[in-house]
C-alpha positions in Angstrom: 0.0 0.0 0.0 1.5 3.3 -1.2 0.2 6.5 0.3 1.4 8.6 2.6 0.0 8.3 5.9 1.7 8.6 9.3 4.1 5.9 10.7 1.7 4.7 13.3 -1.0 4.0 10.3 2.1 2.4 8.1 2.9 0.0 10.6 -0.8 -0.9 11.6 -1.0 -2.0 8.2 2.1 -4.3 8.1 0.5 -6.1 10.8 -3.1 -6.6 9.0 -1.3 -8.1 6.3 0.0 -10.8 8.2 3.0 -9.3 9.2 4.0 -10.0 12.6 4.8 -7.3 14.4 4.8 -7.3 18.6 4.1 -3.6 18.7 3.3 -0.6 16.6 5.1 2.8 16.3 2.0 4.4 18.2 3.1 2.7 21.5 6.9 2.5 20.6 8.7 2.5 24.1 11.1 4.9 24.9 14.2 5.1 22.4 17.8 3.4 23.5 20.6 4.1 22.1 22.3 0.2 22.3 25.5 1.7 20.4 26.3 3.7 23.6 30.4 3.2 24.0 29.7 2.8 27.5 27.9 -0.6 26.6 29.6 -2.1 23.9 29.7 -2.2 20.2 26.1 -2.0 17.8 27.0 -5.7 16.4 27.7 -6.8 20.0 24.6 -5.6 21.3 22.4 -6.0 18.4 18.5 -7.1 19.6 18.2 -9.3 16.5 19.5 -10.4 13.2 19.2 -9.0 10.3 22.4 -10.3 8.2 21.6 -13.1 5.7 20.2 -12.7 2.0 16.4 -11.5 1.6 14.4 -10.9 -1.0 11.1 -8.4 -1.4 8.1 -9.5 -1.6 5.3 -7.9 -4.2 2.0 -7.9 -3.0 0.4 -4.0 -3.8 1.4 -1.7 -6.3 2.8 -4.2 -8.5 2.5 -1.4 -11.7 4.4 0.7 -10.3 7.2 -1.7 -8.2 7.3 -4.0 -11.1 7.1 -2.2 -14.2 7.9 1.3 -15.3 4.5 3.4 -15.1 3.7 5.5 -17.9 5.6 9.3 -17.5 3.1 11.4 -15.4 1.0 8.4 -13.4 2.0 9.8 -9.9 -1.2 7.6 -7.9 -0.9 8.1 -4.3 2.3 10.3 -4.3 1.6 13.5 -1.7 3.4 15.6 -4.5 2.9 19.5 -4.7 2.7 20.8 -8.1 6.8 22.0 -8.7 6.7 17.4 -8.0 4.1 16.7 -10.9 5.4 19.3 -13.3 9.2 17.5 -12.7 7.3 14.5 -13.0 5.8 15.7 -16.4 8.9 16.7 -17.8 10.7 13.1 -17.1 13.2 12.0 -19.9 14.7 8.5 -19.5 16.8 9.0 -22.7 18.6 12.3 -21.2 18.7 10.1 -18.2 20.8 7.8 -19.9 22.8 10.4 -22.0 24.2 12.2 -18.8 24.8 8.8 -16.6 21.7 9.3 -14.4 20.2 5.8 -14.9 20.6 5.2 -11.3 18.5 8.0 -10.4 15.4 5.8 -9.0 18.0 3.5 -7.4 18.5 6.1 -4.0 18.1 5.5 -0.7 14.5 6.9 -0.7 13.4 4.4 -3.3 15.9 1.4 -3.4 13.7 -0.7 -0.7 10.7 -0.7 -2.9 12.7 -1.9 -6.0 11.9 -5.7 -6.8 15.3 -6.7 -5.2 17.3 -9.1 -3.2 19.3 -7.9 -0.1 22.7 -8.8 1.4 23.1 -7.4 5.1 26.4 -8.1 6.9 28.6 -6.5 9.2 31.0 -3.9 7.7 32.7 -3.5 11.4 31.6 -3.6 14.4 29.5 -0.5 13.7 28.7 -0.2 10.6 25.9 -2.6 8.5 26.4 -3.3 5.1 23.7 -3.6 3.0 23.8 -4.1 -0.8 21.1 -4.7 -3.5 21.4 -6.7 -6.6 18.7 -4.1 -8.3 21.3 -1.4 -9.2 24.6 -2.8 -7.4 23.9 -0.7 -5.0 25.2 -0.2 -1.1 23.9 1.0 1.7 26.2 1.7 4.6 24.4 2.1 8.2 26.7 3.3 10.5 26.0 3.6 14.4 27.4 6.2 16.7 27.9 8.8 13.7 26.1 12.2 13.2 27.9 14.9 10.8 27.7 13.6 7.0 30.9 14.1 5.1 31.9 14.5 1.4 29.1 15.6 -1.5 26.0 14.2 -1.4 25.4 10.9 -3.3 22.5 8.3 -4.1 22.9 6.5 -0.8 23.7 9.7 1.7 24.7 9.2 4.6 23.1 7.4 7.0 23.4 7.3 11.0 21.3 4.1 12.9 20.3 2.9 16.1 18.8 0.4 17.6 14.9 0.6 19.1 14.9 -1.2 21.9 11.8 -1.5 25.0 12.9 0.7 27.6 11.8 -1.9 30.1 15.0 -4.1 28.9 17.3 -1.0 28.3 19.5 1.4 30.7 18.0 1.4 34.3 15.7 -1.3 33.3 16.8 -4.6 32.7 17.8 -5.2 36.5 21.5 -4.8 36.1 24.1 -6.2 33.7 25.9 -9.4 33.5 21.9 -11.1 32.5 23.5 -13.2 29.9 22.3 -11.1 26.7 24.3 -11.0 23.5 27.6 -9.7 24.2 27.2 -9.9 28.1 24.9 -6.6 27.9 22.4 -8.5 29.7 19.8 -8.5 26.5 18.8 -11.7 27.6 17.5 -13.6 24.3 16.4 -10.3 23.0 12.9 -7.9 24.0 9.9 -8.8 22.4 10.2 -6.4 19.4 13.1 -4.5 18.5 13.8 -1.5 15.8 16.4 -0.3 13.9 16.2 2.8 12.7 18.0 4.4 10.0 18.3 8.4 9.6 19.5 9.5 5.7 20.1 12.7 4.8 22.9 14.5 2.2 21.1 12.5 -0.5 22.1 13.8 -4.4 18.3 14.0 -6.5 16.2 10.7 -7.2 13.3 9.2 -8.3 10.9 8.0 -5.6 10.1 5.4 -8.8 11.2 4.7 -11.8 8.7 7.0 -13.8 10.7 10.0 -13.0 8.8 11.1 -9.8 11.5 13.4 -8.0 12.7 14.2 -4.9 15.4 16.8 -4.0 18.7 16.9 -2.3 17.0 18.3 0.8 14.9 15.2 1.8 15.6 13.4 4.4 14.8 9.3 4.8 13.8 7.5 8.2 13.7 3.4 7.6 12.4 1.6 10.3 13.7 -2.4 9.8 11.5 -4.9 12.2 11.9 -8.2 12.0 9.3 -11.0 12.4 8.9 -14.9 11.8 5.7 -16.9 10.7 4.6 -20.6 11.7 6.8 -22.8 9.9 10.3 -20.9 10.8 9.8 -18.3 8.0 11.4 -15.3 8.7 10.9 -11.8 7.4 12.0 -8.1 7.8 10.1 -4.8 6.9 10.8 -1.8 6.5 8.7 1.3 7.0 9.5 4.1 4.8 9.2 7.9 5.8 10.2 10.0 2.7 10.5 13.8 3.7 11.0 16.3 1.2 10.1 20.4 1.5 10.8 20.5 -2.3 8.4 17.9 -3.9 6.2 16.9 -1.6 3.2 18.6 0.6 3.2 15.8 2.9 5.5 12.7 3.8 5.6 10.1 1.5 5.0 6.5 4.1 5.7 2.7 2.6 6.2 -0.2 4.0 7.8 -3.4 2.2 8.3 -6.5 3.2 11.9 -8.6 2.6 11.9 -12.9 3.2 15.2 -15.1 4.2 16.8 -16.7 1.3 18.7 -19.8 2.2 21.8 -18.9 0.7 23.2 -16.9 -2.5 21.8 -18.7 -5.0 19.6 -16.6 -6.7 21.5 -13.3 -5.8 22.2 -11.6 -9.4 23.1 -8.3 -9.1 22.1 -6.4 -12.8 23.1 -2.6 -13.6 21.0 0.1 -13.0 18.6 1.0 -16.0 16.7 4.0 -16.5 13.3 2.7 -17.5 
């Protein structure tokens, strides 16, 4: 489902689908920062895996995540008129003639590409996390606040993990419980966040039609991770596109990503412009 409505609402619908969230961003605990040095590193202290190979799963908007829509079909976008007259004016030929081909392959729009995923660990504080839809890569780094360098497709992007306060600082009864990297985690609260800030972006396309957004939006992901009967396990991630230029209101998705066994099918193709 496409359309921009609030986090809370995104997330509500996530869960209506089937997707198994244990809490919604209405009653999101208290925020903890689990990179804190004082408590270890963000891998040693990460609330739950997300590393492996995934891939997205298409279930709405299928003309628009699968295909290139026709120049001008902007359905569901919250975009101000300077957005549908840059829409309008979309030219997938110049596109390719000046190297922009990669344009609807940014951070704002790369997690609604039909894609694969690769997440690893970078360093200790830093996630990897590459697409085969454009070669792209994604770096998530914890701890870090001040972008550097021009801005580029992927910006820069600062995380942290969500964690209940109730198992966090002056909660969780003390240290030494056990938890992943002896931070006393225990096995892990019942729903866990990360969250992912992006800004210094260069111009995209919120998709492939030539919808634009500007170098001053900014890009909130939120990555929850759930499981099914059976042992299948999933990840989505909530989408909160900002952007003063383009858009009247923010732009809210929320796709959905399940674990691959292995590499198998993990292709990665060039980016292409239509």
């Amino acid at each position: 489902m496409t359309k921009s409505i609030s986090i809370w609402r995104a997330r509500g619908v996530a869960i209506a689908a089937g997707l198994l969230f244990a809490a919604t961003a209405a009653s999101r605990p208290a925020t903890i920062a689990a990179q804190d040095a004082a408590e270890g590193s963000a891998r040693a202290l990460a609330p739950v895996d997300l590393t492996g190979y995934w891939v997205s799963i298409v279930t709405e908007d299928w003309r628009f995540r699968m295909v290139t829509a026709p120049k001008g079909d902007t359905a569901s976008l919250p975009l101000n008129q300077a957005g549908n007259e840059a829409a309008d004016a979309w030219d997938p030929d110049r596109d390719e003639a000046e190297g922009n081909q990669c344009k609807a392959y940014g951070a704002a729009a790369i997690m609604r590409m039909p894609t694969r995923v690769q997440i690893t660990w970078e360093d200790d504080n830093t996630l990897k996390l590459e697409t085969d839809a454009g070669r792209q890569t994604r770096l998530l780094r914890f701890g870090e606040s001040e972008p550097s360098g021009p801005p580029t497709l992927q910006g820069h992007s600062v995380a942290r993990w969500d964690v209940p306060a109730a198992r966090g600082r002056g909660g969780r009864g003390g240290r030494g419980g056990g938890g992943r990297g002896g931070a006393g985690l225990g096995r892990g609260p019942a729903w866990a966040s990360l969250k992912v800030e992006t800004t210094n972006l260069s111009p995209g396309y919120l998709r492939k039609n030539g919808v634009p957004y500007s170098e001053r939006t900014a890009v909130t992901d939120y990555f929850d991770r759930h499981s099914e009967d059976g042992g299948v396990e999933w990840f989505t991630v909530t989408t909160i596109v900002e952007d003063p230029v383009y858009l009247n209101q923010p732009f809210v998705t929320s796709s959905s990503f399940r674990r691959e066994p292995d590499a198998s099918k993990w292709n990665p193709q060039d980016c292409t412009a239509q």
